[in-house]
NUKE-712481 format. One record per residue (C-alpha): residue number from 0; residue in one letter; chain; x negated, y, z. Coordinates in steps of 0.25 Angstrom, whole numbers. Example, Ala and Ser with C-alpha at 12.3 -4.5 7.8 and 13.67 -1.06 7.14 Angstrom:
BEGIN
ATOM, nr, rest, kette, u, v, w
ATOM, 0, A, A, -49, -18, 31 $
ATOM, 1, S, A, -55, -4, 29 $
// end
This chain:
BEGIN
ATOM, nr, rest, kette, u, v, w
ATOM, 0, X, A, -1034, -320, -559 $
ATOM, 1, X, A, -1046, -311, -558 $
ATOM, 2, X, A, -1049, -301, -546 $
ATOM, 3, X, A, -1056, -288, -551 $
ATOM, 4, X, A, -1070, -284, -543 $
ATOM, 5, X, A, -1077, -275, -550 $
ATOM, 6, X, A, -1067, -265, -562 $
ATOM, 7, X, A, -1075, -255, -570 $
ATOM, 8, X, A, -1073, -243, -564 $
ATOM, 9, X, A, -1076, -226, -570 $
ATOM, 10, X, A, -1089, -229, -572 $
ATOM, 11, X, A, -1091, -244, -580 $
ATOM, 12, X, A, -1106, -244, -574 $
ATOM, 13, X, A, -1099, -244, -559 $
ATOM, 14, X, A, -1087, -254, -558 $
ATOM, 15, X, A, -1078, -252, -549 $
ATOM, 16, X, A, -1079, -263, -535 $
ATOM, 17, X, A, -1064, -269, -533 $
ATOM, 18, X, A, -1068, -274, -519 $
ATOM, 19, X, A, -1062, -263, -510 $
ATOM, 20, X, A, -1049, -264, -516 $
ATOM, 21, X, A, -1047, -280, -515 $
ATOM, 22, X, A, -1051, -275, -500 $
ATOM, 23, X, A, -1040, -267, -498 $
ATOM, 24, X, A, -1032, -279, -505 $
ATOM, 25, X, A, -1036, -287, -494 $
ATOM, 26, X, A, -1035, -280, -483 $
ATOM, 27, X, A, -1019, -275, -488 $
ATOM, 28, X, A, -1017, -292, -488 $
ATOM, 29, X, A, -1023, -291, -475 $
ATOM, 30, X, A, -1013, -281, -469 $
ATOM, 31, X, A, -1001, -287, -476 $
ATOM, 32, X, A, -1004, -302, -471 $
ATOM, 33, X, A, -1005, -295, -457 $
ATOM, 34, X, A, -991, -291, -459 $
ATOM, 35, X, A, -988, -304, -462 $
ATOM, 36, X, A, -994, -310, -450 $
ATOM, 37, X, A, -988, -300, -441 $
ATOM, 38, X, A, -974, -306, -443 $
ATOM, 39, X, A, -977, -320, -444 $
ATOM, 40, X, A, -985, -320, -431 $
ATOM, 41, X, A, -978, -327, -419 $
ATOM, 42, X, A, -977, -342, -428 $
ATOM, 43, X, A, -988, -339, -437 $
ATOM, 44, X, A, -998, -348, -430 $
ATOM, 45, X, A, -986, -360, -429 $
ATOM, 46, X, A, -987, -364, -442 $
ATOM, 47, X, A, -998, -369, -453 $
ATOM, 48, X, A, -993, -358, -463 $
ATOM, 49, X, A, -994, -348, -452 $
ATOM, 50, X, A, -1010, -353, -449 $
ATOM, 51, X, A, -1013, -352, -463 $
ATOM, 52, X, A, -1009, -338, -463 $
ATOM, 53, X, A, -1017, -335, -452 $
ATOM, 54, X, A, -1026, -342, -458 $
ATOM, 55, X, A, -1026, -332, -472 $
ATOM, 56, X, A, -1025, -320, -465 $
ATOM, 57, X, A, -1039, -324, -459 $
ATOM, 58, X, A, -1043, -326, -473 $
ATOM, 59, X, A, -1039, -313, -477 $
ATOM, 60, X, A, -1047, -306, -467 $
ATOM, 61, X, A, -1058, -314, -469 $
ATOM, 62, X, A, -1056, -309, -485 $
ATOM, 63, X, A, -1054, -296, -482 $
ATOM, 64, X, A, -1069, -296, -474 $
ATOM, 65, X, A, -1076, -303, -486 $
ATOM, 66, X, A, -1070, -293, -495 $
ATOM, 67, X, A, -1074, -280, -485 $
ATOM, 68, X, A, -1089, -287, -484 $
ATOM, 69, X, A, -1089, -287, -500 $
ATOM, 70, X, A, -1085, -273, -500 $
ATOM, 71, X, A, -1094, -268, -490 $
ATOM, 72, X, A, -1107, -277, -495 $
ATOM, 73, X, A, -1104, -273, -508 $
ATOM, 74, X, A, -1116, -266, -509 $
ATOM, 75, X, A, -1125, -280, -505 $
ATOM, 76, X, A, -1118, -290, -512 $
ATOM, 77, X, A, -1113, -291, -524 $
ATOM, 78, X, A, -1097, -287, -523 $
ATOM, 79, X, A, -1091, -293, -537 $
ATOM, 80, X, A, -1097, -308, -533 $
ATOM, 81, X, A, -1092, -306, -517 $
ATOM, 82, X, A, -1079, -303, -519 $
ATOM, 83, X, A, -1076, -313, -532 $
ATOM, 84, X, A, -1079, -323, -521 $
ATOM, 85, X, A, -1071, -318, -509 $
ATOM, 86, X, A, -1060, -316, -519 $
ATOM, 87, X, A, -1060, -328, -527 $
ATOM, 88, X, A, -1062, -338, -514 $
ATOM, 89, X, A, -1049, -330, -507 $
ATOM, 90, X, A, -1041, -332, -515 $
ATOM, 91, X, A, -1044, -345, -520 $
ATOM, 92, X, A, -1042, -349, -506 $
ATOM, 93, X, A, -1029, -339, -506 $
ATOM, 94, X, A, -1022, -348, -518 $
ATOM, 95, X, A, -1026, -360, -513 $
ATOM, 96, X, A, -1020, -362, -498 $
ATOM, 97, X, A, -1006, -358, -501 $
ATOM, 98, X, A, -1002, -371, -506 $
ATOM, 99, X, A, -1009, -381, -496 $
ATOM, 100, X, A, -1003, -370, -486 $
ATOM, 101, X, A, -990, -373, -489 $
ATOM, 102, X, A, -991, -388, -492 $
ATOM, 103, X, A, -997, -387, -476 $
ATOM, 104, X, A, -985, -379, -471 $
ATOM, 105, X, A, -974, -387, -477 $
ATOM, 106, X, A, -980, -399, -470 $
ATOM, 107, X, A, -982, -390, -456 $
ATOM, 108, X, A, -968, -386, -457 $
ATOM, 109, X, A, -964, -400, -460 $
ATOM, 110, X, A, -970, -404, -448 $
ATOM, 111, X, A, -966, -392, -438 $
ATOM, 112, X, A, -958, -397, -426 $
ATOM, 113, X, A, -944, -389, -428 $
ATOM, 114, X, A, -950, -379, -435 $
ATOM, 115, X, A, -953, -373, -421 $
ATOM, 116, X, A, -965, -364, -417 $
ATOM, 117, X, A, -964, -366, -404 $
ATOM, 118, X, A, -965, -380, -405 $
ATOM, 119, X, A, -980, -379, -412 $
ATOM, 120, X, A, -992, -385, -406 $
ATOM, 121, X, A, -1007, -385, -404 $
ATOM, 122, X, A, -1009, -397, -412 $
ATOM, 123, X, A, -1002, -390, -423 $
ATOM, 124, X, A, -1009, -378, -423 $
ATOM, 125, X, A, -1024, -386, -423 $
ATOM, 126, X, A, -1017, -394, -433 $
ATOM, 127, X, A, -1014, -380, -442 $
ATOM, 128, X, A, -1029, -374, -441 $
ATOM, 129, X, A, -1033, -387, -445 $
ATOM, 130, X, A, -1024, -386, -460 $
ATOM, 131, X, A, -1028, -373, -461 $
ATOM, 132, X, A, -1042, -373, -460 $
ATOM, 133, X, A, -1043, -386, -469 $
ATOM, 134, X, A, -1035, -377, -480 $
ATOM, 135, X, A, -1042, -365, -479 $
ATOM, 136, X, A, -1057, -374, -479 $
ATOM, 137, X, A, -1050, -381, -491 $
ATOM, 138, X, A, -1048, -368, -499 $
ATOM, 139, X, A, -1060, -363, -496 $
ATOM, 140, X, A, -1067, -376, -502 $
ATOM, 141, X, A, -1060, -375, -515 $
ATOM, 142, X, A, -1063, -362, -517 $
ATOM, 143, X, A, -1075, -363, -513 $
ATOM, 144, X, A, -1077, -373, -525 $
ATOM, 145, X, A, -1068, -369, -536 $
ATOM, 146, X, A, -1067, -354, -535 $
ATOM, 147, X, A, -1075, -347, -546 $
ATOM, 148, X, A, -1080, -334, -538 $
ATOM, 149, X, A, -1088, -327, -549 $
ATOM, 150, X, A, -1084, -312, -553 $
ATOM, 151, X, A, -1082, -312, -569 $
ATOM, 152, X, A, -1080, -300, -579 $
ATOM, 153, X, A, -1070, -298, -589 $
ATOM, 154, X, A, -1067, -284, -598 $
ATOM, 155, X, A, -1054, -280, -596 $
ATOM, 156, X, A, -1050, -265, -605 $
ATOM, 157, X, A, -1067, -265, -610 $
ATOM, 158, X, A, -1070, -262, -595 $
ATOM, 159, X, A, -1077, -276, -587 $
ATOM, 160, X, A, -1072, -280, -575 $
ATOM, 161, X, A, -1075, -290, -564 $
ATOM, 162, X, A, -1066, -300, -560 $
ATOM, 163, X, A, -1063, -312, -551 $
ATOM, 164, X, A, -1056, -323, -552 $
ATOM, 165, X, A, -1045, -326, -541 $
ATOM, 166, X, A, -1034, -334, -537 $
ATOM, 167, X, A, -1019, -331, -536 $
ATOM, 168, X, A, -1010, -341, -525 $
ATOM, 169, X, A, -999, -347, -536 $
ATOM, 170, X, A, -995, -355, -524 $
ATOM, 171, X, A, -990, -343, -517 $
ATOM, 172, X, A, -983, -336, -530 $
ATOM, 173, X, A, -976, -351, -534 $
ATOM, 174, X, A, -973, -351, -519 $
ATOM, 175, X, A, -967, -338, -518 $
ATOM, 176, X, A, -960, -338, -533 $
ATOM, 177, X, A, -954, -352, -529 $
ATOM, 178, X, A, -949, -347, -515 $
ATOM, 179, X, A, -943, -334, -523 $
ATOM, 180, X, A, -935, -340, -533 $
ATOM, 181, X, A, -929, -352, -522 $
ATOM, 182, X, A, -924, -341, -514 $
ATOM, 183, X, A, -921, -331, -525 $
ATOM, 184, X, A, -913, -344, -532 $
ATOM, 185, X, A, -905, -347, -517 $
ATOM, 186, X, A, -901, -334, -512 $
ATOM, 187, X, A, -896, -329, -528 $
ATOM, 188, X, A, -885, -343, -526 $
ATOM, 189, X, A, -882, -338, -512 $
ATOM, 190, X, A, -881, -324, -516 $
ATOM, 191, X, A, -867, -319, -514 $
ATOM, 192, X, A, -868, -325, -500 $
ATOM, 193, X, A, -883, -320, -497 $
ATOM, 194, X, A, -879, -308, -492 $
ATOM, 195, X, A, -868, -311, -479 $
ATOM, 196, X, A, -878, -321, -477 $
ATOM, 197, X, A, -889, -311, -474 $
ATOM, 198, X, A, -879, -302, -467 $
ATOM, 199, X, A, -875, -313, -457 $
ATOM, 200, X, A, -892, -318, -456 $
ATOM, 201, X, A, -893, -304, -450 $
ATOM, 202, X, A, -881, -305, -441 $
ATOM, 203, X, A, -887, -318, -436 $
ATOM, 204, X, A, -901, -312, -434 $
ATOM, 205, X, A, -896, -302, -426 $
ATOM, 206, X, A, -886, -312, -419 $
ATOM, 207, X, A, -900, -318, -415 $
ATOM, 208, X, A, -908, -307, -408 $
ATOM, 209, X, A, -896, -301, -401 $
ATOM, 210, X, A, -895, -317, -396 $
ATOM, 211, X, A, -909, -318, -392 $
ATOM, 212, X, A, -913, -303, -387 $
ATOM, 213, X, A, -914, -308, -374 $
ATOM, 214, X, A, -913, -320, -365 $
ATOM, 215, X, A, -901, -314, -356 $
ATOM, 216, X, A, -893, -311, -368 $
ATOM, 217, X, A, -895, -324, -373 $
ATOM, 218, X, A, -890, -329, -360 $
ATOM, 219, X, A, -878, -320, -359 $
ATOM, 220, X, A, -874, -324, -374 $
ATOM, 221, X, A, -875, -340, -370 $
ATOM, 222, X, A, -868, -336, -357 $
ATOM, 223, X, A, -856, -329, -363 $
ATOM, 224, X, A, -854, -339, -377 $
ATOM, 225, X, A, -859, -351, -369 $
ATOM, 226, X, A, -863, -364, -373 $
ATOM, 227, X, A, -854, -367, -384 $
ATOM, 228, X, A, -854, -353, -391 $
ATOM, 229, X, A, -850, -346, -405 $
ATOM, 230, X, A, -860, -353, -416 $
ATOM, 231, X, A, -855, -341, -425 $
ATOM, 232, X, A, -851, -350, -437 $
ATOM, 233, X, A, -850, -343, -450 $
ATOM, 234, X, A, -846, -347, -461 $
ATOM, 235, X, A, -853, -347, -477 $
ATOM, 236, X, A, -867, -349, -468 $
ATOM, 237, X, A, -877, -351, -480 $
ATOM, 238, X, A, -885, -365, -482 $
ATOM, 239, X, A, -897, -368, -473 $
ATOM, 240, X, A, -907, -366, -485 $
ATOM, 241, X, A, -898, -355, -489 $
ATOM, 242, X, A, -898, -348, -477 $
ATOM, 243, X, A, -914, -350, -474 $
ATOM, 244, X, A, -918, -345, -490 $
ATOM, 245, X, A, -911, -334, -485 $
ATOM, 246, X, A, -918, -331, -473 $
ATOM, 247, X, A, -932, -332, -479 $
ATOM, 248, X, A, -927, -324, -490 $
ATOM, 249, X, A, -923, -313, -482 $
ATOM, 250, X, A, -938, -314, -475 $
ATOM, 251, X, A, -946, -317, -488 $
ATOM, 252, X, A, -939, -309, -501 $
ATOM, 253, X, A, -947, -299, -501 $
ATOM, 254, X, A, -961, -306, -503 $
ATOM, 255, X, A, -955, -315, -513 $
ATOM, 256, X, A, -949, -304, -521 $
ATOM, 257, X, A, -962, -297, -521 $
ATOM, 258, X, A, -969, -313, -527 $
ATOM, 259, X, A, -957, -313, -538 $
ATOM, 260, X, A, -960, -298, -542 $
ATOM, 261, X, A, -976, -301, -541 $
ATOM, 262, X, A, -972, -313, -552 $
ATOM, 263, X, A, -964, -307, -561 $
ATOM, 264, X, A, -974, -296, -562 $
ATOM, 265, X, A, -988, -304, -564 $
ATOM, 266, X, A, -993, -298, -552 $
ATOM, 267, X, A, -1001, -309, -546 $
ATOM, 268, X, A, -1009, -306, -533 $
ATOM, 269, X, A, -1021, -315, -529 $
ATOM, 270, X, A, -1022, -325, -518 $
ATOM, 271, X, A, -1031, -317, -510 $
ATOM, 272, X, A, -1024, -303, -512 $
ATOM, 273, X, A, -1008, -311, -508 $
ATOM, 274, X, A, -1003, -307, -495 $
ATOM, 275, X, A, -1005, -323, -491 $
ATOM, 276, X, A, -998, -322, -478 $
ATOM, 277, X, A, -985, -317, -483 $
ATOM, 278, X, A, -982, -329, -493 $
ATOM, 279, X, A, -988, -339, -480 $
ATOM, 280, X, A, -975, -331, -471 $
ATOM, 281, X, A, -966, -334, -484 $
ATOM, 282, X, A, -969, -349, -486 $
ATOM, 283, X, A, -970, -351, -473 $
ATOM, 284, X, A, -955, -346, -470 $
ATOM, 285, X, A, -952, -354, -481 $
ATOM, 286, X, A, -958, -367, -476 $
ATOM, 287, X, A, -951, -363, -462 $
ATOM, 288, X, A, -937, -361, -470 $
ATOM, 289, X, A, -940, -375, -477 $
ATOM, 290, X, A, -943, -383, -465 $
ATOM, 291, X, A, -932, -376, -455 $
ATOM, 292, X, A, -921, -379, -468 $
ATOM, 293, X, A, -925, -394, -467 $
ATOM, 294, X, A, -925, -396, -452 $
ATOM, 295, X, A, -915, -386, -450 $
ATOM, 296, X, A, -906, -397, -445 $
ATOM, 297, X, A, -914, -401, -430 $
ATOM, 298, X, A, -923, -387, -432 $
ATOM, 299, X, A, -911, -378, -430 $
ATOM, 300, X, A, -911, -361, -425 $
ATOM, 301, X, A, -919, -363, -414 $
ATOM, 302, X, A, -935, -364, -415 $
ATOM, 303, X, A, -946, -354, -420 $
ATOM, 304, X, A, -951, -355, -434 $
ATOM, 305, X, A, -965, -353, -440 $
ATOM, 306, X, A, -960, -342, -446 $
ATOM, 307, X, A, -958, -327, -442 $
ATOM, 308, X, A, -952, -321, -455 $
ATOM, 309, X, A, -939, -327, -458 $
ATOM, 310, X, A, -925, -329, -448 $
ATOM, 311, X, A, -925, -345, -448 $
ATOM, 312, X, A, -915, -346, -436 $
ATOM, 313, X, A, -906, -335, -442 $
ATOM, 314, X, A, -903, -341, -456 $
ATOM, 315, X, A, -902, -355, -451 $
ATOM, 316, X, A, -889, -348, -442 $
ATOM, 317, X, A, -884, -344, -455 $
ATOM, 318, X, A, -883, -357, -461 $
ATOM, 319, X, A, -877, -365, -448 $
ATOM, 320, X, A, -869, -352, -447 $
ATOM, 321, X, A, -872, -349, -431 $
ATOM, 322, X, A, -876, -339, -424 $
ATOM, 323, X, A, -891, -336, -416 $
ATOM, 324, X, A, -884, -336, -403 $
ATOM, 325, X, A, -883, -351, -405 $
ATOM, 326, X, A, -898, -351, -403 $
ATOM, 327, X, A, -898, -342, -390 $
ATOM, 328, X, A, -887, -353, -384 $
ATOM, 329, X, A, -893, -365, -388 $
ATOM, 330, X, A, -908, -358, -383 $
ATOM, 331, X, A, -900, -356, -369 $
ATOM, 332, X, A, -894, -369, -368 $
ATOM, 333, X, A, -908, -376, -370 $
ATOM, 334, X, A, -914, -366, -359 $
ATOM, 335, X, A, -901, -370, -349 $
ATOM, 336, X, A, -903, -385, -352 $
ATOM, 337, X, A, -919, -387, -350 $
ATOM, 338, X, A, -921, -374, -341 $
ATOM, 339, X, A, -907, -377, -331 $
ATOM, 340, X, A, -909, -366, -320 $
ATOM, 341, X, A, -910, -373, -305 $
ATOM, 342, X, A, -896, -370, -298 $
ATOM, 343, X, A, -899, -367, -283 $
ATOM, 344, X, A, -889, -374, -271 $
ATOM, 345, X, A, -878, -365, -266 $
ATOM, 346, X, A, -872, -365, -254 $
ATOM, 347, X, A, -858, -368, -253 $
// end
């Protein structure tokens, strides 16, 4: 696709600079991935995808900063050929890091103890700044070498116009269309029970903080249901994929319904212009919903997932058909068996 620099503008003799308005392009990406990070921040720093957002949002500042020296030095140095470069390099390096991201976060997840955050170490986070910074050097290289950063002018209505050549991601649209039409085609053959489904997911969410607002109502709910306690079995609870489709659906619908509308309408956005860090949150939730379906079996309710977006512990309640209080119970029977208070001598 080609990114306009110069378009003519009242007066032919004076063509009109594009560079302020790819500025305020920027600096809206900027804002928005801000967003982003601002929900994702407690586990961000826990997995590879997590880095490599950090990791992007870097880059975009650092694009935005080129961008404002070519806008402000556009006086000095000649605007057309500095911001073919700066465009053309990003995103070139945009398009290419998404598939080797995910290839490197499949194999990270695949590798996680339990899925748990809390369980993370140094070694693995060396071990992440390492993968990132040989993706990122790696982009940069073949850019470097095979990216064509030279404006060109075409005639488009009579009237000349300068252009650049720049990449779109089709990892991220084949990505985000594959993801749409799996859960568009699971939830249409659950769709007469979708519904109680969701009704009893938000019973059980807020089961979960009523269980877990503090630490003495904890211990008065184990104290009063004691050891064994109601497990809360329903009935018609949903599959495990089922269930987990659900949960991510419920998180991620919107952005997948805007990458469908986006498709059926021709609208494609270039890969330095995509909000990059909200397709990183979405495949990663998708990547954690992967994993946690395949060791659901010895992972189970209790740990913290690289993830901040989606309810993992709640829909997996609603497949096993339990309650969240199971959790607090079986949190406070761990704390009595490894944490037994000292019972002091009494006189008789």
């Amino acid at each position: 696709m080609m990114a306009v620099i110069r378009s003519p503008g009242v007066n032919e003799s004076f063509p009109h600079d594009e560079t302020l308005q790819y500025l305020l392009i920027l600096c809206s990406k900027v804002a928005l991935n801000t967003f982003v990070l601002s929900f994702w921040r407690h586990s961000i720093l826990k997995s590879l995808l997590g880095l490599c957002s950090v990791s992007m949002y870097v880059a975009d500042v650092l694009l935005v900063t080129a961008v404002t020296g070519a806008w402000l030095l556009k006086e000095t140095l000649p605007t057309s050929t500095s911001m073919c470069f700066i465009l053309a390099h990003g995103s070139a390096v945009y398009a290419l890091l998404p598939l080797p991201i995910l290839i490197c976060g499949a194999l990270d997840y695949a590798s996680y103890p339990h899925l748990d955050v809390r369980s993370s170490s140094w070694r693995r986070t060396v071990c992440y700044c390492t993968v990132v910074v040989l993706l990122w050097a790696s982009a940069c290289c073949y850019t470097y070498n095979y990216t064509d950063t030279q404006p060109m002018e075409i005639y488009k209505d009579t009237a000349r116009v300068l252009v650049c050549r720049v990449h779109g991601s089709t990892v991220v649209f084949q990505f985000s269309m594959q993801i749409s039409i799996a859960v568009g085609l699971i939830l249409l053959f659950y769709f007469k029970t979708t519904t109680g489904w969701i009704r009893r997911a938000n019973k059980l969410a807020a089961l979960r903080d009523t269980a877990f607002a503090s630490e003495k109502c904890q211990m008065l709910a184990y104290n009063q249901e004691g050891e064994a306690g109601s497990s809360g079995i329903q009935e018609s609870s949903p599959p495990l994929f089922v269930s987990l489709t659900l949960g991510f659906a419920l998180n991620w619908i919107p952005y997948l319904l805007m990458c469908v509308l986006c498709a059926f309408l021709g609208f494609v956005v270039p890969a330095y212009a995509s909000v990059n860090l909200l397709w990183m949150a979405c495949a990663n939730s998708v990547l954690v919903g992967i994993a946690f379906w395949f060791r659901s079996a010895r992972t189970g309710p209790l740990r913290k997932f690289p993830d901040d977006t989606c309810l993992w512990n709640i829909y997996w309640h609603l497949s096993k058909g339990t309650t969240p209080t199971v959790d607090a119970k079986l949190t406070m029977r761990t704390y009595k068996m490894f944490h037994k208070p000292a019972v002091p001598f009494q006189e008789v």
